[in-house]
C-alpha positions in Angstrom: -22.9 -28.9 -14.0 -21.4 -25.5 -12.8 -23.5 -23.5 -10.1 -23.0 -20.2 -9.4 -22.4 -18.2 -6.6 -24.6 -15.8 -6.5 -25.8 -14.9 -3.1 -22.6 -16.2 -1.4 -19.5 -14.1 -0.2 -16.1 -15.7 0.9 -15.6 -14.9 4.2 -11.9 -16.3 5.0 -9.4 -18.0 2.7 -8.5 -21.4 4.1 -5.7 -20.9 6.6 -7.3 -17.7 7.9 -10.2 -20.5 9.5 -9.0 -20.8 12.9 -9.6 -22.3 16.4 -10.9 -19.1 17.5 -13.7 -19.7 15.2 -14.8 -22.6 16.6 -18.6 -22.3 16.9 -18.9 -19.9 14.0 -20.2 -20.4 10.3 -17.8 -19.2 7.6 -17.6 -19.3 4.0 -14.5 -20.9 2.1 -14.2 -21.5 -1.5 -10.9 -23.4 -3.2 -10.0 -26.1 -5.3 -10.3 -29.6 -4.0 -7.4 -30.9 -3.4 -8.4 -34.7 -2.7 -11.7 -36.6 -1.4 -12.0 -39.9 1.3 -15.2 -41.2 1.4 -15.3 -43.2 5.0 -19.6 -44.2 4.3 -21.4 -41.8 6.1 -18.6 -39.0 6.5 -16.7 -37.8 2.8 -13.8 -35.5 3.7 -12.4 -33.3 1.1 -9.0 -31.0 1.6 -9.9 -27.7 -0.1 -6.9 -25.8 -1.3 -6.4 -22.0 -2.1 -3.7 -19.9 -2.1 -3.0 -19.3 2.0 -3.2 -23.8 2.5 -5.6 -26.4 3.1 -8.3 -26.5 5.5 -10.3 -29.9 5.8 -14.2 -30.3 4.8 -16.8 -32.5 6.4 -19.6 -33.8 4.7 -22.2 -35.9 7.1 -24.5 -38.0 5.2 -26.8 -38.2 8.5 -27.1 -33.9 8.2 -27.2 -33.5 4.4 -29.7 -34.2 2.2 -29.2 -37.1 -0.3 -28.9 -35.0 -3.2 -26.3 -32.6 -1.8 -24.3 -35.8 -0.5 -24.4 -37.1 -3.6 -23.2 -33.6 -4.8 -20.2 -34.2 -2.4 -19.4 -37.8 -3.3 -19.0 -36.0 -6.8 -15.8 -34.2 -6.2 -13.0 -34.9 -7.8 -9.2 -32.9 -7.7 -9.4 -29.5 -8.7 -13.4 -28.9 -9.0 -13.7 -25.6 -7.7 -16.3 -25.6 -4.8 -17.6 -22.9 -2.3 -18.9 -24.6 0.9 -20.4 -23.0 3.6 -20.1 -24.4 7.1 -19.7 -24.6 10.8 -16.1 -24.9 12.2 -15.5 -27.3 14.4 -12.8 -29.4 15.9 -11.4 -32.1 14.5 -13.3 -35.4 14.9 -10.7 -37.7 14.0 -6.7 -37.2 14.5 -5.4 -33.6 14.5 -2.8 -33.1 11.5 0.0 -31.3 13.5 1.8 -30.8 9.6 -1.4 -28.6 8.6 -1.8 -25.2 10.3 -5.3 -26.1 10.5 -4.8 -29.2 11.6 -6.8 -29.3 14.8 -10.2 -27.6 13.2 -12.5 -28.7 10.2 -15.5 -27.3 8.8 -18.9 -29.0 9.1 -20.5 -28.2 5.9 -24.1 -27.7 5.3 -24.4 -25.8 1.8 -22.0 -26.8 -1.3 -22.2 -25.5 -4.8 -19.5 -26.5 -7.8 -18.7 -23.5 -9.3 -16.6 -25.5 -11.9 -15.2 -29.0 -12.6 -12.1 -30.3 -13.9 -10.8 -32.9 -16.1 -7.8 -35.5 -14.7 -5.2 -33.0 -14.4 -1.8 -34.2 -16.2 0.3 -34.4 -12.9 -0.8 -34.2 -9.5 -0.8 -31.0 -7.8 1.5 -31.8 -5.0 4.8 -30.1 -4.7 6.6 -33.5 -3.5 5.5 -35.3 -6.9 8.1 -34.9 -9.3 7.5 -33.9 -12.7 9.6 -33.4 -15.7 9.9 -29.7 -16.9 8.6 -29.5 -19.7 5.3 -31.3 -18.4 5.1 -28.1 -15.8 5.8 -25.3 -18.4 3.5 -26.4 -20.7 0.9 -26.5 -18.0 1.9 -23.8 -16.0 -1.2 -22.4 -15.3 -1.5 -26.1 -12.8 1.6 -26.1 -12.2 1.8 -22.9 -10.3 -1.0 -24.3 -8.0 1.2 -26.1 -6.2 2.0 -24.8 -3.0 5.9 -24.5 -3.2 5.3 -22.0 -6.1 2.8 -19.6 -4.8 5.2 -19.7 -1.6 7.8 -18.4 -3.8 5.5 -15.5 -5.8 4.5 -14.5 -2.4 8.0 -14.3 -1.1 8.6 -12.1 -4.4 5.7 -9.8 -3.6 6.6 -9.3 -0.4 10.4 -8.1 -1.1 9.3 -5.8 -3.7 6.9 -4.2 -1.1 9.8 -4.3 1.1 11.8 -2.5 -1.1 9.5 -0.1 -2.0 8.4 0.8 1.2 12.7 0.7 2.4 13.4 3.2 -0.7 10.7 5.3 -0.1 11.3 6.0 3.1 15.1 6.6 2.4 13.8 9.2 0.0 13.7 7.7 -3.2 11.1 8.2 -6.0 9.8 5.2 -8.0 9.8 5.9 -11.6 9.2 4.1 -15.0 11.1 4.6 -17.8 10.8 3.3 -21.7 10.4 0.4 -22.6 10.4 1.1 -26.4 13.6 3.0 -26.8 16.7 3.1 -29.0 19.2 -0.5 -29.6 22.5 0.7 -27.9 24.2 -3.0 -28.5 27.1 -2.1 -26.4 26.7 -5.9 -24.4 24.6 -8.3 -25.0 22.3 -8.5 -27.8 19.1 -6.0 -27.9 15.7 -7.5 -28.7 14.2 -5.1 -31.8 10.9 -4.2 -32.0 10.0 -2.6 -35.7 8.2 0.4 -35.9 5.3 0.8 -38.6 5.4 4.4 -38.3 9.2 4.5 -39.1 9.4 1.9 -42.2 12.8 -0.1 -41.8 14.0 1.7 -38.1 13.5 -0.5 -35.0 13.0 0.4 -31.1 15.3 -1.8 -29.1 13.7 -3.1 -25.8 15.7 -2.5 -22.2 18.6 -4.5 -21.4 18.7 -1.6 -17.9 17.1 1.2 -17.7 20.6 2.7 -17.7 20.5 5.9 -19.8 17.2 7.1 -18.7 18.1 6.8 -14.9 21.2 8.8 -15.4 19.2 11.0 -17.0 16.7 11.4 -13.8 19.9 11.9 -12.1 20.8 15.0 -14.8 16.8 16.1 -14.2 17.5 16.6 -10.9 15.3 14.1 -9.0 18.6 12.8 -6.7 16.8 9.5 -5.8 15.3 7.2 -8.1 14.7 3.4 -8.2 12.1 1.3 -10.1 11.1 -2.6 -10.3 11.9 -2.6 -13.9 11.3 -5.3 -16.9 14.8 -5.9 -18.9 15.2 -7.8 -21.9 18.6 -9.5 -23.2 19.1 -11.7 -26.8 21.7 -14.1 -24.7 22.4 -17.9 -24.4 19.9 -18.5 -21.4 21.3 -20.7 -17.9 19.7 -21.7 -14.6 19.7 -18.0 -13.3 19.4 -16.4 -16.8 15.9 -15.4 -18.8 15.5 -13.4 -21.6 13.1 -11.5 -19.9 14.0 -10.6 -16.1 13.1 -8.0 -13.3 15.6 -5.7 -11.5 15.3 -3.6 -8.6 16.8 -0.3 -10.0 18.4 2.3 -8.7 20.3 5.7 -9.5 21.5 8.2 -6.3 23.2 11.6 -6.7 26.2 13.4 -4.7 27.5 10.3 -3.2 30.0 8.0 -3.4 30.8 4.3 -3.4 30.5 3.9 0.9 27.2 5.9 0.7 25.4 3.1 -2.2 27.2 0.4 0.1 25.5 2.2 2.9 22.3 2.3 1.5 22.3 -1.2 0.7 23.4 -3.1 3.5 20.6 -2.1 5.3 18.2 -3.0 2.4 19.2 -6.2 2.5 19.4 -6.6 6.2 15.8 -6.0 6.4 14.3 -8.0 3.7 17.1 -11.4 4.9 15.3 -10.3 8.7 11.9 -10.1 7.8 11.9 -13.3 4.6 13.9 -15.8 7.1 14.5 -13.7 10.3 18.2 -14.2 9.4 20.3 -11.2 11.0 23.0 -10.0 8.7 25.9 -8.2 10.4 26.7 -5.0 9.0 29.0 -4.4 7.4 29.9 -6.6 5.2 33.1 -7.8 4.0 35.0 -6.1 1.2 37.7 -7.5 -0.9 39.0 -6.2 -4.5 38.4 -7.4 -7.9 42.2 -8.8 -7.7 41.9 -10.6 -4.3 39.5 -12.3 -5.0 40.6 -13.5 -8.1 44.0 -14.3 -6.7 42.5 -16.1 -3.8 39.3 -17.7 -5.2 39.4 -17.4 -9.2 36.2 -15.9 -9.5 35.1 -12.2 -9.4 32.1 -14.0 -6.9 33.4 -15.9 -4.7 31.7 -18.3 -2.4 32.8 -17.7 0.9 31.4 -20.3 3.3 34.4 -22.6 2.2 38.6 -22.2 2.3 40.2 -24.6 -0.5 41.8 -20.9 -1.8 44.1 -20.9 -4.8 47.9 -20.9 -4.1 50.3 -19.0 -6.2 53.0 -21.4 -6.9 54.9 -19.3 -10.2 57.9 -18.4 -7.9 58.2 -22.0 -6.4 58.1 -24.1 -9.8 60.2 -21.0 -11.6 63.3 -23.2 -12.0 61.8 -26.8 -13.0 61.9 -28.4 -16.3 58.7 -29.8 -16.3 57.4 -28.1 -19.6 53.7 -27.7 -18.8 54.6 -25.4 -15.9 58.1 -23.7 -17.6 56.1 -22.9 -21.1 53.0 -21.3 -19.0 55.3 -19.3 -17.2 57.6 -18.2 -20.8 54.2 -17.5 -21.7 53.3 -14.4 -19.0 50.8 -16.9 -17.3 51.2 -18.5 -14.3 50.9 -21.5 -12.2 48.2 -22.2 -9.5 47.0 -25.2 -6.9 44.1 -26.0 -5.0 44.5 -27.8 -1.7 41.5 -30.8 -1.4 42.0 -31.1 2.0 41.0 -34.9 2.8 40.8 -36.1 -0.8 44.2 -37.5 -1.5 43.1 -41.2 -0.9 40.7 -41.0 -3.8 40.9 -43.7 -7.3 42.3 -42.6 -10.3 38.6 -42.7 -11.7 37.3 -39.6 -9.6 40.8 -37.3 -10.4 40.6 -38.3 -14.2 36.9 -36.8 -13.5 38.2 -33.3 -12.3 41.1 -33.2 -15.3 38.0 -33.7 -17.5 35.8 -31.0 -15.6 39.0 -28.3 -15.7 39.4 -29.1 -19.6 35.9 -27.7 -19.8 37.0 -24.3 -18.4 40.1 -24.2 -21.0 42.6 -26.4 -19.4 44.8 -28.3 -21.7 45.2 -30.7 -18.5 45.7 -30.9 -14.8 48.6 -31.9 -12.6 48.0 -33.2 -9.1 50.5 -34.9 -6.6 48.3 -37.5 -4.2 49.4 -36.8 -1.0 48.1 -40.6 1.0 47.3 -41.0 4.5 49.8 -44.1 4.6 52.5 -41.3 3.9 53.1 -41.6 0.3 53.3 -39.7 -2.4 51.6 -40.3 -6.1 52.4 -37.6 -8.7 51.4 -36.7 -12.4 54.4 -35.0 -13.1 57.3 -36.3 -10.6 59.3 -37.4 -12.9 59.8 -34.4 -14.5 60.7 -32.5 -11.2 63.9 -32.8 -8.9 63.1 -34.1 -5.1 64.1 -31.0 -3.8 61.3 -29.3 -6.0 58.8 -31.4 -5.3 59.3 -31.0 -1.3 58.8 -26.9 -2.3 56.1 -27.3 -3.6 54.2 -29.5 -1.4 55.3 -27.0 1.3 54.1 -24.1 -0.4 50.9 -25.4 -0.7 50.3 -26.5 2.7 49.9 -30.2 1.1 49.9 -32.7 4.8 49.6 -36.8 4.3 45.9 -36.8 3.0 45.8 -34.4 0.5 45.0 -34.2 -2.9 46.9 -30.7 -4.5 45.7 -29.8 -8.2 47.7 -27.6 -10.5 46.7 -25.3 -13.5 49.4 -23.7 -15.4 48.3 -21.4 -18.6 47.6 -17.3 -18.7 45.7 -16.1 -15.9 42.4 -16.2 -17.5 42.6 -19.4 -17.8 43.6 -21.0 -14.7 41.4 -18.6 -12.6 38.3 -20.4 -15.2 39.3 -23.6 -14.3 40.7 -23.6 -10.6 37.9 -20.9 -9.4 35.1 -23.7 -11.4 36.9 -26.5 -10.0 37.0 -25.4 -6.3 33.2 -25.4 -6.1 33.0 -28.3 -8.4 35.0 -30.3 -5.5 33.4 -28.8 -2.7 30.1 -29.8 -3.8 30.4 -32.8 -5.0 32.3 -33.4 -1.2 29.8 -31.9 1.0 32.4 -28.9 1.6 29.7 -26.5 2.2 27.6 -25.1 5.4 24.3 -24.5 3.5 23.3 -22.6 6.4 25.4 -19.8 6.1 24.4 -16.4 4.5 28.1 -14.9 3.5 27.7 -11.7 2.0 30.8 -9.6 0.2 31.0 -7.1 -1.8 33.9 -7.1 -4.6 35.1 -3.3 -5.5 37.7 -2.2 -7.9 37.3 -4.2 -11.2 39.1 -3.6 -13.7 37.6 -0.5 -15.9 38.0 -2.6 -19.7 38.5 -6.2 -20.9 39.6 -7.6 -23.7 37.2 -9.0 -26.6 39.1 -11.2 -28.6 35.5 -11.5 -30.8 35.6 -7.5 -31.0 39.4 -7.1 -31.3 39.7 -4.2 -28.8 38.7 -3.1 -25.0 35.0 -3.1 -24.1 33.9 -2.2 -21.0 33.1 -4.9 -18.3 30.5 -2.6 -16.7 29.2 0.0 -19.4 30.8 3.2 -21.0 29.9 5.3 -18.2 31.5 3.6 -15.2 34.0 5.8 -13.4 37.5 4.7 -13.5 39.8 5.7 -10.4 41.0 9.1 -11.0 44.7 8.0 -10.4 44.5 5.7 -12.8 43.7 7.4 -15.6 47.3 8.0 -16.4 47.4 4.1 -17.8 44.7 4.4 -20.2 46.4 5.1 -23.2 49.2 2.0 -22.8 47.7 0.0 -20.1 44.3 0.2 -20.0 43.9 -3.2 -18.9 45.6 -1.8 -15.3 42.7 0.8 -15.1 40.3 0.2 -11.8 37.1 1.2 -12.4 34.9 2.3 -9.2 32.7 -0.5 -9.7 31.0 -2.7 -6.9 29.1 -5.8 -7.2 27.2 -7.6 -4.3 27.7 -11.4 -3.8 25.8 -14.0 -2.0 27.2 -17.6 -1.5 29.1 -17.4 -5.3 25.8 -15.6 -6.5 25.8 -12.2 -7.9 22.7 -10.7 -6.3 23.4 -7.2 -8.0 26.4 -4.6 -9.1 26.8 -0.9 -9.9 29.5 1.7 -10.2 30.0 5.6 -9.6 28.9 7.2 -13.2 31.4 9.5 -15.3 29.9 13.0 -15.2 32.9 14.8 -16.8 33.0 15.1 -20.5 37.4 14.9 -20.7 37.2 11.6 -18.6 34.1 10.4 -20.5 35.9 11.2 -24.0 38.9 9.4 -22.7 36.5 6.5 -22.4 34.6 6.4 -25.7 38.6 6.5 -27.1 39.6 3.4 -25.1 36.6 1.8 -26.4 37.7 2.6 -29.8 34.6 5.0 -30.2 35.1 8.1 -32.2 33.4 11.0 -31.6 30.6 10.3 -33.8 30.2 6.9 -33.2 29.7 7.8 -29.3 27.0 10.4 -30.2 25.4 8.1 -32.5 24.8 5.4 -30.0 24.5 8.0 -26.8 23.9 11.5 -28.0 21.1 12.2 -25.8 22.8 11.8 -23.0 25.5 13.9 -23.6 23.7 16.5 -24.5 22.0 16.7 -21.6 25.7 16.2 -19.6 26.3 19.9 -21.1 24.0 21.3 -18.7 25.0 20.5 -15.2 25.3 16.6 -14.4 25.7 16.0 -10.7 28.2 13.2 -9.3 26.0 10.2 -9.1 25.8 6.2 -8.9 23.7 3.4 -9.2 23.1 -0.5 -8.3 20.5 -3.0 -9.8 19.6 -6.2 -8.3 18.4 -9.3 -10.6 15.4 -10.1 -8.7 14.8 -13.0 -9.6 18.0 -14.4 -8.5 17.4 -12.6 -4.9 14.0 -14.0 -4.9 15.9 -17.5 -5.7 18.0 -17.5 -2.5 15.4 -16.3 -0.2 13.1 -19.6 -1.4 15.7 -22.0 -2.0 15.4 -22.7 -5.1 18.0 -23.7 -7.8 16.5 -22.2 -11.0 14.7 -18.5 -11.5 12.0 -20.3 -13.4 10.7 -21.5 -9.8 9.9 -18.0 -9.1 9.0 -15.8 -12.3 5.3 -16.9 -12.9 5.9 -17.9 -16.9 9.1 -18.6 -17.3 10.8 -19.2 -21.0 13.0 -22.1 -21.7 16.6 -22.5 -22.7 16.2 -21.5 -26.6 14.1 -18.5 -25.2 10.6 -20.2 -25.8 7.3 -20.6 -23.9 6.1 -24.0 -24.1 2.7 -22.6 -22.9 1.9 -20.3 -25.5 4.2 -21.4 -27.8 5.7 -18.0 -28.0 7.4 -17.0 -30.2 5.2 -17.6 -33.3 4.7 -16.5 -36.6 2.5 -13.9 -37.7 0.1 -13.1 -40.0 2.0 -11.7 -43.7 -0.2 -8.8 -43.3 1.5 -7.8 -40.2 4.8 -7.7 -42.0 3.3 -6.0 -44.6 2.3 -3.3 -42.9 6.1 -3.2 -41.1 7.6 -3.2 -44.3 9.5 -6.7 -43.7 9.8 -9.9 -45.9 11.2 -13.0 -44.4 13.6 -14.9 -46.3 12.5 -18.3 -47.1 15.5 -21.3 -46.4 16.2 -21.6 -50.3 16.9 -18.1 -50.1 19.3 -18.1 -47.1 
């Protein structure tokens, strides 16, 4: 039967009970996290949100009735006990930080009790998924998580505290606003008022904080709520948090500026980590060329090798048709690897055909001096000796080759590099490498879309003295775009905005946008860019990934309280559901039955 506790008042929460104490009665209330019942003495580890702190219950002090009471317990009965702290009586528990006090309780009421919870609440226990989603509410109990949603509060104090006092003003925007589906997919929300017109919820809060920026507030950031209709991964939700921000009259050092030191303080004061200032640059380009990937992971070499000039002349077709083809040929260097089986390279040419490759070469370079090659017969000796030269390749090595277009062999050569060097034990885990990549190219292309879309948005800033390719090259226009990377992570990326209507014309026509098109998705905004629109920029941070790295964790669902699943669900709730048909009445939709469709 459930008590109440009327009449008592916590005093501390569990951890805050300490040896200086000793002497004193306090008043804890938790969950009970397990019970030992040694005869005369039952101890019980009461959990909250700060730890555990151990209760004693003395069967020569209590009466029989609230022994009894205490014998009761069982895991997660919610108790308030009121009680003397003492030292420890038996062994101290250097693992607990109250290890070396207990409380001696006189007075316990059950506020509630439980039924058999469906998995312990223990962080080392390991459960499936699934289990944990469905009973999140338990699952986030456990220790590990409300570590990780306290880390998460704490940054986004951090930040706001760091932004405020560099002059910044926090504030919301829409969340109801109009689909611009330039990106990923919008989520719609109908509007009853509107019959048949939909809001569009957030993918950024983009438009409206260039709009502050037009309004004239100079400094504005926001821990925002962004929805996006995509295929979800490890670091992906449909719903997600960014730290958000927009600054005017500067430029890219004075956002890199800004930053830096933002993140210096939250990696000092989350793991009293010191990150040197500043941090490394390197273009869009180099980093391709040296590491495949736009985010590279930088507390490893293995770096890709250019090898198109080397193999130029050779008639071995893979590597003479890629080249016919404008592509090119690259090579990793597995340092240390060129004793493995057959079995574990047959793995990595089945890994690279994920990414696109058609295959992989490799020349197996053994520490008893010889040499095992996919391809040698296809390639003269002088050739080969070229090419094991120009890639550094020394009796031990393993050298792997991916010849196609560019694209392609930076997919599968930039996946394949961390691929190796994790499944090898390549990488200092310790290390907090930090880079920002600038320059990136200002347009891609969609071969779904048939044309350029931007890689950023429509209103990132290319370099002015590039502008002369946009018409034939556009695909050689940089864009003043930055992103900031952490360990192969992208923790967060911006870009100086357009803010002059020929340049931002010049855009919308690259995009294949006509001039009604582009004031039908984003009239608003230039209208209000025909009144004075200062020079400005911006940066957004997922949080949730940030918030990821700080814990340690491997998934963003270990620190976002209620997490969805991979097909966007909730196994919780069971969102999403269906609705009542007088709900879509009133909304003016009818859902098509299967038969139908």
């Amino acid at each position: 039967m459930a008590e109440s506790m009327s009449g008592l008042a916590r005093s501390h929460r569990c951890t805050e009970v300490s040896n200086k104490l000793i002497g004193t009665e306090v008043t804890v209330m938790g969950w009970v996290q397990k019970r030992r019942n040694l005869g005369s003495l039952i101890f019980v580890d009461l959990r909250d949100r700060s730890g555990i702190l151990q209760l004693v219950f003395d069967q020569e002090v209590l009466s029989e009735e609230d022994y009894n009471k205490a014998n009761s317990l069982r895991s997660e009965y919610v108790v308030a006990a009121v009680g003397t702290v003492e030292k420890r009586s038996a062994a101290i528990n250097e693992n607990l930080k109250t290890g070396d006090i207990e409380i001696k309780v006189h007075t316990l009421r059950i506020l509630s009790e439980s039924e058999t919870p469906p998995f312990p609440i223990d962080e080392k226990q390991t459960v499936k998924d699934e289990l944990r989603l469905k009973y999140r509410y338990l699952d986030l109990r456990r220790p590990n998580l409300q570590r990780n949603l306290r880390i998460r509060n704490d940054v986004t104090r951090m930040v706001r505290n760091f932004l405020g006092d560099e002059g910044f003003l926090e504030i919301e925007t829409p969340v109801l606003g109009k689909s611009t589906p330039e990106g990923a997919r919008d989520y719609l929300v109908p509007s009853r008022v509107h019959p048949g017109e939909f809001y569009g919820l957030p993918q950024s809060p983009q438009l409206f904080k260039q709009l502050l920026m037009c309004s004239g507030f100079d400094r504005y950031y926001q821990i925002a709520k962004c929805f996006r209709d995509e295929d979800l991964r490890a670091d992906r939700q449909p719903e997600f948090t960014q730290i958000d921000m927009e600054l005017s009259f500067v430029d890219v050092d004075d956002v890199i500026d800004v930053n830096e030191r933002l993140l210096k303080k939250i990696f000092k004061e989350v793991l009293d980590i010191d990150v040197q200032l500043p941090m490394l640059r390197m273009t869009y380009k180099e980093a391709m060329d040296r590491f495949g990937s736009d985010k590279p992971d930088m507390r490893f070499g293995m770096e890709l090798t250019n090898v198109s000039d080397t193999v130029a002349g050779c008639d071995f077709m893979v590597f003479k048709g890629a080249l016919e083809n404008g592509g090119s040929v690259r090579g990793l260097n597995a340092k240390g690897l060129g004793d493995l089986g057959r079995k574990k390279i047959d793995g990595f040419v089945d890994y690279a055909k994920d990414f696109g490759a058609k295959g992989l070469a490799y020349i197996q370079l053994k520490s008893d001096g010889t040499v095992k090659s996919s391809f040698a017969k296809f390639m003269k000796e002088e050739e080969m000796d070229a090419l094991i030269k120009a890639m550094d390749g020394q009796a031990g090595d393993l050298l792997l080759f991916a010849a196609d277009k560019d694209k392609v062999v930076f997919d599968v050569l930039g996946n394949l590099r961390l691929h190796i060097a994790k499944q090898y034990d390549m990488i200092d885990k310790s290390q907090y490498k930090f880079l920002w990549v600038t320059e990136f190219p200002l347009l891609e292309w969609s071969d779904e879309q048939n044309r350029y879309t931007a890689m950023h948005h429509p209103f990132t800033m290319p370099f002015e003295e590039d502008l002369e390719f946009i018409d034939e090259r556009p695909g050689d226009v940089r864009a003043k775009a930055y992103d900031i990377v952490l360990n192969g992570t992208e923790l967060g990326g911006g870009s100086i905005r357009i803010h002059q209507d020929d340049i931002q014309e010049k855009m919308f026509e690259a995009l294949g946008f006509t001039k009604e098109d582009a004031y039908n998705r984003f009239g608003f905004l230039l209208d209000a860019f025909k009144f004075g629109v200062p020079p400005h920029a911006g940066l957004a941070y997922g949080l949730d990934r940030l918030v990821m790295w700080l814990t340690g964790e491997d998934s963003i669902r270990d620190v976002i309280a209620f997490p969805k699943v991979k097909d966007a669900s909730c196994l919780m709730t069971q969102a999403p559901g269906p609705v009542d048909t007088l709900q879509l009445e009133e909304l003016g939709i009818e859902l098509s039955t299967p038969e139908e469709e």
